[in-house]
N, C-alpha and C positions, 0 to 999 in steps of 0.2 A: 721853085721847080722840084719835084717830087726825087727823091734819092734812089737808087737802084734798092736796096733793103727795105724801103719801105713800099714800093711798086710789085717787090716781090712776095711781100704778106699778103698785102690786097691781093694779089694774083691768088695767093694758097687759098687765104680766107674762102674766095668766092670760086674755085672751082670742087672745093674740100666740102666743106661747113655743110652747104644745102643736102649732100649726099648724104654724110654721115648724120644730120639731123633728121631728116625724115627717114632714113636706116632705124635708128633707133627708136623713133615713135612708132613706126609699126608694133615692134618688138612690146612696148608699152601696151601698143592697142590689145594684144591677142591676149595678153597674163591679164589686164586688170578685168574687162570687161565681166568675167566669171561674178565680181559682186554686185552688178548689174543686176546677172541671170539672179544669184539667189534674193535677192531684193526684190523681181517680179515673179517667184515663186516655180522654178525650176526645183525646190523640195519635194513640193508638192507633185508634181508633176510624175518624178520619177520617183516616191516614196521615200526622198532624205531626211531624214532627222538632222535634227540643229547640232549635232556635234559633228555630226559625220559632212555637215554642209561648210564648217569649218577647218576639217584636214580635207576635205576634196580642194577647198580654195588653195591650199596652205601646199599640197601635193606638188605644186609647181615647183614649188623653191626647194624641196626635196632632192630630185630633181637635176635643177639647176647646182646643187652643190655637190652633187659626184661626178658632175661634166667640165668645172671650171678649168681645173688646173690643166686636162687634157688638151682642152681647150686652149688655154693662154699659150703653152708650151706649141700646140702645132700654129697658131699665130705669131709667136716667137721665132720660132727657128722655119716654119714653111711659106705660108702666104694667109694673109688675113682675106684678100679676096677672096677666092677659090675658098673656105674657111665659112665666107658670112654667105656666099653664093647660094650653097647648099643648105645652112639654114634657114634663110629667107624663105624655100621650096618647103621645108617640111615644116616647119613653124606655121607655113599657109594653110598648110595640108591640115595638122591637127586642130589649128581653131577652128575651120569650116567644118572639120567632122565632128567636134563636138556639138553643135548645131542636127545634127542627127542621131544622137545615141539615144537608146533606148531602157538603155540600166547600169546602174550604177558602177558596176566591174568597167564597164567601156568607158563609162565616163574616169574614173579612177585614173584609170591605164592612158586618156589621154591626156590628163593634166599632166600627169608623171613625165610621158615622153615629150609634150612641148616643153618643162622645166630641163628636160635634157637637151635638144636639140636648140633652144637658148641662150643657155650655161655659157658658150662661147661667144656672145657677141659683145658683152660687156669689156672684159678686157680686152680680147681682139680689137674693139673699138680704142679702148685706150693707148695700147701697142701703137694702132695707126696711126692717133697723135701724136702720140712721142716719139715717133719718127718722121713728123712732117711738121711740129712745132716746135719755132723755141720757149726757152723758164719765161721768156718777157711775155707771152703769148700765150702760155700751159692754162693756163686758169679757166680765160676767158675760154678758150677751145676744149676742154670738159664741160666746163658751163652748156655751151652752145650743145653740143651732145647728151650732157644730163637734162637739160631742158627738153627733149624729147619725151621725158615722165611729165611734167606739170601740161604743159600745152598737148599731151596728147591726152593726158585724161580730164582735164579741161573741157574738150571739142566735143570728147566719147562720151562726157558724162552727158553733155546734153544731147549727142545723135545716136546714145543707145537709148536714151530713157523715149524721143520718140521713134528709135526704130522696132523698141519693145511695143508700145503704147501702137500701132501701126501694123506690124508682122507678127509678134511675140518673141519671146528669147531666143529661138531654134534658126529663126530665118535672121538673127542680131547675129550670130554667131558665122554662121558661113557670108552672109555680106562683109563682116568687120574683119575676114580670115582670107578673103580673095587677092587685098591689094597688096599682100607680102608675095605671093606668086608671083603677079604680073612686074615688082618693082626687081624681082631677083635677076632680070634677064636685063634690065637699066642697068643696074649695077655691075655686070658682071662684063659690058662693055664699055662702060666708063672709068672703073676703079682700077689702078696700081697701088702694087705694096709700095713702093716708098719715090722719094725723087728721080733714082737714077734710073725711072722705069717708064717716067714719059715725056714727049716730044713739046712740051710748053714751056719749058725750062732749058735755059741755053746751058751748056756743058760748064761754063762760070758758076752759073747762077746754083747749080748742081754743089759744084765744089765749096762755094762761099759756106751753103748752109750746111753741108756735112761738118764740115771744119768747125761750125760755129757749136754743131749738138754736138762733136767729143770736145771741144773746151769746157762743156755745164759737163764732165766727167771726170776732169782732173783732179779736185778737190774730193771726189767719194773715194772713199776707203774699199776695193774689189771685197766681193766674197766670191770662196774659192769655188764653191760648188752645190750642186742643191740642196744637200744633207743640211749644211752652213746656212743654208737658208731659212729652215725649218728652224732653227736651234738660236737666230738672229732675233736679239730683244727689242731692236724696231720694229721686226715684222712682225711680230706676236704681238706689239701692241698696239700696232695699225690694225692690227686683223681683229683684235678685239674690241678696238674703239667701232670699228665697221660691223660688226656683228652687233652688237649692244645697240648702237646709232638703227642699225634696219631694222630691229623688234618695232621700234617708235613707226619709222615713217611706214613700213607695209602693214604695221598691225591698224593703222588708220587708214592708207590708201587703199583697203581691202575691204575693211567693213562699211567707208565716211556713209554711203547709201546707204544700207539698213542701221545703219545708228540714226543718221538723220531723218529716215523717212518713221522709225519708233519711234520717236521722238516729238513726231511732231503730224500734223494731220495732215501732210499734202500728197497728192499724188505722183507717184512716177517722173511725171516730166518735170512738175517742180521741185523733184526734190535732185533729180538730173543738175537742175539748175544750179541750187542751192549745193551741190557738189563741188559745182564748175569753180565758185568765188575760191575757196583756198587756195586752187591753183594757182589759178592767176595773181593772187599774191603774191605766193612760191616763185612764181617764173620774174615778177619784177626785183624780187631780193634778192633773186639769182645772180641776176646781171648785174647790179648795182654795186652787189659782194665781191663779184669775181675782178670787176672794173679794177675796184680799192685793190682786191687782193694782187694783183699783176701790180698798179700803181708803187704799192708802200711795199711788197717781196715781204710782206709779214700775213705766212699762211694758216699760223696758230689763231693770229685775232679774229678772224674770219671763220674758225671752225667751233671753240669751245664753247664762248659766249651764247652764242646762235642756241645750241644743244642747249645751255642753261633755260634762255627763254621758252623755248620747249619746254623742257620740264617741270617747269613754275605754272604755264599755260595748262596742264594736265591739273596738275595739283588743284590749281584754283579751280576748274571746270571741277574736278571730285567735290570739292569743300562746297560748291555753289550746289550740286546734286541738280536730279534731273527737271524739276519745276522752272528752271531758268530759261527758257531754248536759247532766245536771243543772245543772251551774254556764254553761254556754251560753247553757243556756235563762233562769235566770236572768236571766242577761245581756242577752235580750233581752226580759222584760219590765221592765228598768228602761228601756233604749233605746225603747221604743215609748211609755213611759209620759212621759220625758223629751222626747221628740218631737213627740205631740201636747201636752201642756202648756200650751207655748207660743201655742195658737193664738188663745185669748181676747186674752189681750194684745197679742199684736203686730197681729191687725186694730183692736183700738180703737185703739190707737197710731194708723192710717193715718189716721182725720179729724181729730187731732188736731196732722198734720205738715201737712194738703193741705184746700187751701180747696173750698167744698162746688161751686162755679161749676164744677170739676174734677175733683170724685172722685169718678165714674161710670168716667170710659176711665183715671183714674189705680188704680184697681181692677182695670178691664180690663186695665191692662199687665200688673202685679203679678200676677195670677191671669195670666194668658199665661203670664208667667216661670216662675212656681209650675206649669204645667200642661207645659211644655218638661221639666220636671226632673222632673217624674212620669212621662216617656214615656222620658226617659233613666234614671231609677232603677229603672223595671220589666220594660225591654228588655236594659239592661245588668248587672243581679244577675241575671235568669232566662239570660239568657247564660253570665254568667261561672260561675253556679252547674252550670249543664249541661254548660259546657267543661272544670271542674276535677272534677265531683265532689263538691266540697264550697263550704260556702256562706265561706268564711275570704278568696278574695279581695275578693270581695262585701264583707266587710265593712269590708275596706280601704278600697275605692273610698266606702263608706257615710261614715266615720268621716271621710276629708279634707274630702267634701262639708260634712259639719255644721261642720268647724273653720275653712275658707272662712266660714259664716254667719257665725260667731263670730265670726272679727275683723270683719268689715261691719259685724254689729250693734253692736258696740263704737264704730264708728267713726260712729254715726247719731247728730247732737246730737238733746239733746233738748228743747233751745226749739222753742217754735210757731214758724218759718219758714221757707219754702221760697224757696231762693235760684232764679233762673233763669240 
């Protein structure tokens, strides 16, 4: 017979999970789609030049990393609801009007403000787990939430290339920006901030798991305040293993279409297609990672290694150069696969280093950092890719980035404490 704690995961699992996973695939859908557009020639269109079509892409995560920490903190200390409510609405609003712009300043101005309006749903989302999960359960419950990147660019890569192929970029753009509108008013009557907020959970059932999240906080070491936070040598080297780690994965999930579709002679849909496969790797090593990772409570095994095999997969894609496709390609869906992997683990890792008095802006940073290196890995691969030709220095600059991570994360103990 099923035990009350385990009746009540299942319970969380399935009233939580679905929301916040299709929460955050929107969120995926409206940022990535942009390399679609430049891949079916939204350049041209609007007179962009190939470097300017790579800080347009790149302008999101701009962006996104002046918005973070505001962000995390009014998820922190106010409501994540009300918080993701509002930008559900405008996030809708700016990917459908990019769908109509007519030059470049508008187009700019609205990359910028969806990486703003954004900025907060990342950690906001994590905040919510970590107040509705426990460490035995943290992994897989990131996982299931970061998996809203691979399975939504997955789906997008093959329903933009035929809803380009069908309408063109313009009418891809306000179709793929509508269903974060209509999901913001779902949300906004389904979602509470934490347990003691709604009526499926008996007053017990309430108390058990509070009880049970300050016991995973007895063992962290407090910091005393934000300043302390900034100045904290885990959190600088979480925020820089995260920053280094997103050059890789956005400098790839930004260009994977026009590198593949240079590369090789197919069109649009096939090459839609040929996008789709990394995902789907990504999303099964996701699960498999996070499983172990919760299983064995060892969140370092599950993050460095991973980063390694990435970096080895860049290198050899350089050394092989561009006459190879097939083995390339290859190449890069073990790197994307490798890449995202890691993500269940290394956020359950972060409340597990950083007391909870803190890990709203100590989030905030970390995603900052992580949001810096997705403006650098998607402005500087669609550069260096447009400057050479081919995507092989790119993948240089990819491959140091993750070996950077590598030794950091190497170098992060892994007792509960955070030194000041």
């Amino acid at each position: 017979m099923m035990n009350t704690k385990t009746r009540l995961a299942i319970q969380r699992w399935w009233y939580l999970m679905p929301v916040i996973f299709i929460t955050y695939s929107l969120a995926y859908l409206d940022r990535a789609n942009y390399g679609f557009a430049a891949a079916a020639g939204i350049e041209h269109d609007l007179g962009i030049t190939q470097s300017m079509s790579s800080l347009i892409g790149a302008l999101f995560f701009l962006g996104y990393f002046f918005f973070q920490i505001p962000g995390a903190i009014y998820a922190s200390k106010r409501s994540v609801r009300k918080l993701i409510f509002w930008c559900l609405i405008l996030w809708g609003i700016c990917a459908a009007a990019t769908g109509m712009v007519s030059n470049i300043p508008t187009l700019v101005a609205l990359r910028f403000i969806l990486g703003v309006v954004e900025a907060a749903v990342m950690p906001a989302m994590l905040i919510y787990i970590s107040n509705w999960f426990t460490k035995s359960e943290r992994s897989r419950a990131n996982t299931y939430l970061i998996l809203g990147n691979p399975v939504t660019v997955l789906w997008m890569s093959i329903a933009s290339g035929y809803l380009i192929d069908a309408y063109g970029w313009r009418n891809m753009f306000i179709i793929e920006g509508l269903p974060a509108i209509l999901w913001a008013i779902f949300w906004v009557i389904v979602v509470r901030d934490k347990p003691s907020d709604v009526n499926w959970l008996s007053r017990q059932e309430k108390a058990e798991l509070q009880a049970e999240m300050m016991r995973e906080q007895d063992t962290i070491e407090p910091i005393k305040n934000y300043s302390a936070v900034a100045r904290s040598p885990i959190v600088i080297k979480l925020s820089l293993i995260h920053g280094l780690w997103n050059i890789g994965v956005y400098g790839l999930m930004m260009w994977m279409p026009s590198i593949i579709k240079s590369a090789s002679n197919f069109d649009l849909v096939s090459t839609g297609w040929l996008t789709a496969v990394p995902y789907l790797a990504a999303i099964v090593l996701m699960v498999v990672m996070s499983w172990l990772s919760d299983k064995l409570q060892n969140r370092k095994l599950f993050v460095w290694p991973l980063h390694a095999i990435a970096a080895v997969s860049f290198i050899t894609s350089y050394i092989l150069g561009a006459d190879h496709f097939w083995m390339s390609y290859l190449l890069l869906i073990i790197a994307a696969a490798c890449m995202y992997a890691p993500y269940g683990p290394f956020f359950a890792y972060v409340p597990e280093l950083i007391p909870k008095n803190v890990l709203g802006i100590s989030i905030g940073i970390i995603n900052c950092s992580g949001a810096l290196g997705s403006f650098l890995g998607a402005w500087f691969v669609g550069y260096l890719n447009g400057l050479t030709g081919t995507p092989s220095t790119s993948y240089t600059l990819m491959a140091i980035a993750l070996i950077g991570a590598v030794l950091l994360m190497i170098s992060v103990k892994a007792k509960k404490s955070t030194n000041n």
